[in-house]
Residue, then its C-alpha position, 0 to 999 in steps of 0.5 A: x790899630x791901637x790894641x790894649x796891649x799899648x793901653x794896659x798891662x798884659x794881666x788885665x788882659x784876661x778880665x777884661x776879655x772875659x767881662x766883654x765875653x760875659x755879656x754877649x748873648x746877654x745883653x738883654x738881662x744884663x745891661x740895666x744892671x749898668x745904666x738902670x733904665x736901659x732896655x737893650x735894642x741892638x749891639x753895635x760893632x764900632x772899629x774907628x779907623x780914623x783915629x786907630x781906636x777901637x772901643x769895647x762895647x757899644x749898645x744901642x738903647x732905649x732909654x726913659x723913652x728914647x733911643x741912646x747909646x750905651x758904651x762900656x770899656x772894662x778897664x782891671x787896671x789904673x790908666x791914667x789917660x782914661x778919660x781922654x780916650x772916652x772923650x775920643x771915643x764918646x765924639x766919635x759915637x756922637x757924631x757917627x749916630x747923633x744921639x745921646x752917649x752914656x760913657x761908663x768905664x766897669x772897674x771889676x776890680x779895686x784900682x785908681x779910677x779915673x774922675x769925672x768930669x773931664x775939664x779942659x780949662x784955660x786958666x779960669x775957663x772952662x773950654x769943655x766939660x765932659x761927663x761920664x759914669x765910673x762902675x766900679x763892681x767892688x762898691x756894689x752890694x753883693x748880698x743885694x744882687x742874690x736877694x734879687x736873684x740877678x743871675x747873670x751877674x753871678x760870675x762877678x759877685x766874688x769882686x763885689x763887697x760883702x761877697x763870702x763863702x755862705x753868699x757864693x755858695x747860695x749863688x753856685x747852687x742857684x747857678x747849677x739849677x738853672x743851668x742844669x741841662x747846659x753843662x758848656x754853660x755852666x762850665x763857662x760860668x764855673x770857670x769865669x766866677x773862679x777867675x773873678x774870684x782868685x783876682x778879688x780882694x773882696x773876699x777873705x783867704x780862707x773863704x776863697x778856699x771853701x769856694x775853690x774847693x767847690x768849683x773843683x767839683x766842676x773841674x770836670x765839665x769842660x770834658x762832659x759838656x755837649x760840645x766837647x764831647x762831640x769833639x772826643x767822639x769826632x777824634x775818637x771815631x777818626x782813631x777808631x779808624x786809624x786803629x782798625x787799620x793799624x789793628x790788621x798789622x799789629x794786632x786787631x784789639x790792639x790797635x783799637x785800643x791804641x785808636x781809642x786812646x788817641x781819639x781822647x788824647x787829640x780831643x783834650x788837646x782841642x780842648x786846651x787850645x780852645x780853652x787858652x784861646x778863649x782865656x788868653x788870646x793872646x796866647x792862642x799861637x802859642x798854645x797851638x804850636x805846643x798843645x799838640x806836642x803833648x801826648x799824656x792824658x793825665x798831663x793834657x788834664x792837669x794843663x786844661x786845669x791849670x789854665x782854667x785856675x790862672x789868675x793872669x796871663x803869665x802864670x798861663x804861659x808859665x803852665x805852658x812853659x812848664x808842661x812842655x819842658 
């Protein structure tokens, strides 16, 4: 099966995974945003066997009254052959469901796009021509989207122009309210506009700075929210165990001690593993096969930071690389 590791490079990768990730869940409220007029119905889960591709996202819509399908690819990169994989794919949904396909390619971030329309020409006739929409994020209006209090597309307004310091200050705040009572999500969401925003060329060095020392305050929720908090409670408790029974040979506090530490230690590790999982997946085995093997507290902390803040896959192995040696 083609993959995108054959269709781009391995620093797109992380973007583009996080850009499908971003709507799920939220398609509702956020794919009008994508073609005005959309109203979501259903999301398809579409693998062409046939022809070994496999395409990003497929929405089935409403659309100015009737049904249609919305496809996006995420493309962080320039690939020159774009339109001819669209093509592919647009035959393929038009065949399979026999309604009208809106192909869009999302650029999050500045790069050469490629041009609609396709043509396929013989000398001076046109044989096919094929039509479908560019969005690229970094022409949209950044101001525009927090005027209308457009939330979900919080995350990416660091790749929108006119995105500044004051701008996704207003829009981080607007953030932690509403997420106020889901620390997972607004963790997610901190973590995601922090990656848009280090990638971004829309928004000036020093302003990039001010955000970044605002997401740091943030920097601990990943350890505070429902979920992981479950895990270091589970961990805990197994260590707790672990300790008491070691405790009855060394030395009862002792052993609880040590039980405890272990607990917190094994639910950061889960923690990175999850979190490089979800960030990179291609470093998923990796981070499995060395996470484990590090058994400082303040080492595991500084790992799971780092992985959140990079910017591409590289500089994330390089940290696992790193914390290892």
């Amino acid at each position: 099966m083609l993959n995108r590791d054959s269709r781009t490079s391995s620093s797109s990768q992380p973007y583009d995974h996080l850009l499908k990730s971003l709507l799920e869940g939220r398609e509702k409220e956020m794919l009008h945003y994508f073609l005005e007029d959309a109203e979501y119905q259903e999301t398809l889960d579409v693998e062409i066997h046939r022809t070994t591709l496999r395409v990003d996202r497929v929405y089935k819509i409403m659309y100015k009254g009737q049904l249609a399908i919305l496809h996006l690819e995420f493309e962080s990169g320039p690939d020159e052959n774009m339109d001819v994989r669209l093509l592919d794919y647009h035959a393929y949904l038009y065949r399979k469901y026999r309604i009208p396909v809106f192909s869009t390619v999302v650029y999050p971030f500045r790069t050469n796009m490629v041009v609609s329309p396709l043509r396929e020409v013989d000398r001076e006739t046109d044989i096919l021509i094929f039509h479908f929409r560019v969005f690229p994020l970094w022409k949209l209006n950044a101001e525009q989207y927090v005027k209308d209090h457009a939330l979900f597309m919080y995350t990416l307004l660091p790749t929108m122009n006119g995105a500044n310091a004051k701008l996704l200050n207003t829009a981080i705040s607007e953030m932690v309210e509403y997420y106020k009572d889901d620390n997972e999500r607004l963790s997610r969401e901190m973590r995601w506009l922090g990656i848009m925003l280090r990638r971004a060329d829309t928004v000036a060095l020093e302003e990039k700075r001010i955000i970044e020392e605002r997401l740091n305050m943030y920097d601990d929720l990943m350890e505070r929210d429902p979920k992981m908090k479950r895990l270091f409670a589970e961990k805990e408790a197994k260590g707790k165990i672990e300790g008491e029974a070691k405790g009855k040979i060394e030395g009862e506090a002792k052993g609880k001690i040590e039980g405890k530490i272990e607990g917190k230690i094994e639910g950061l590790q889960v923690g990175v593993v999850e979190m490089v999982g979800t960030l990179f997946p291609d470093l998923a085995d990796l981070a499995q096969q060395r996470v484990p093997q590090i058994t400082n507290m303040l080492a595991l902390r500084l790992l799971l930071r780092t992985i959140v803040k990079a910017s591409d896959q590289t500089e994330a192995k390089q940290a696992l690389d790193l914390i290892i040696a």
